[in-house]
N, C-alpha and C positions, 0 to 999 in steps of 0.2 A: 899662120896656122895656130890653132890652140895647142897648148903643151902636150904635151905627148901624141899630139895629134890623134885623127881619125881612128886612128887603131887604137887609139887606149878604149872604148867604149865598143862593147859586143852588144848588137843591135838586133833584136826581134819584131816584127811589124807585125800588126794585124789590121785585118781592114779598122777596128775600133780603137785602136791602138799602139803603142810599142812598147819595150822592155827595153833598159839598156842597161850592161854590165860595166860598171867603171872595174877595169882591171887595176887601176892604180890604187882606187880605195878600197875595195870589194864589196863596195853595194850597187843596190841596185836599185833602178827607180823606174816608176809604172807611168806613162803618160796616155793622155786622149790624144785624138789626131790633131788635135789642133797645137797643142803642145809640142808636140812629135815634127809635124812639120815644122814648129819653127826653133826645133832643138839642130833639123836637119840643117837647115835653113845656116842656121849659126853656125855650124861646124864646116858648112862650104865656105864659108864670104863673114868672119868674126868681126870683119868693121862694119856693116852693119846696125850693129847693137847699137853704137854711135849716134845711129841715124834717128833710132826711136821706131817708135812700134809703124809708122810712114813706110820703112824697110821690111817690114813682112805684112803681105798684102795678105787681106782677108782675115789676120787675129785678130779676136779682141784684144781691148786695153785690159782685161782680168787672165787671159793666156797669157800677155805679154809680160806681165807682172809675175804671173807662176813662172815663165823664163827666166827672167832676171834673178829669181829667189833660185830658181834651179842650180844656174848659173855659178850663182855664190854659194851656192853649198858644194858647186863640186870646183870650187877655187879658181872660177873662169873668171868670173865677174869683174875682172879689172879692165873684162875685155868692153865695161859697158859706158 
């Protein structure tokens, strides 16, 4: 599981979108669906990221790149 797990992150969906609230940092960050599904994606199954973008079906390699930078900005990224 990522650190502080599932709960550290307040999640709002929209059909175009999501919002997630890092409670641990307190910002907050705007994704597309594409993005969103593969933030969700990450936070079920973190080994994964491992695999390369093969692991999330249907991203492109420029979503899967905004993940990774996401990732490391909110201190996940060693999960990659």
């Amino acid at each position: 599981m990522t650190p502080g797990g599932q709960a550290r992150f307040i999640k709002q969906r929209w059909p175009d979108g999501m919002v997630v609230f890092d409670t641990l940092s307190g910002d907050t960050h705007a994704m597309d669906t594409e993005l969103a599904d593969g933030f969700e994606l990450f936070l079920k199954e973190p080994g994964l990221l491992a695999q390369g973008l093969s692991a999330f079906p249907g991203m492109s390699p420029v979503a899967f790149e905004a993940l990774q930078r996401l990732l490391e900005r909110l201190d996940l990224g060693l999960y990659a």
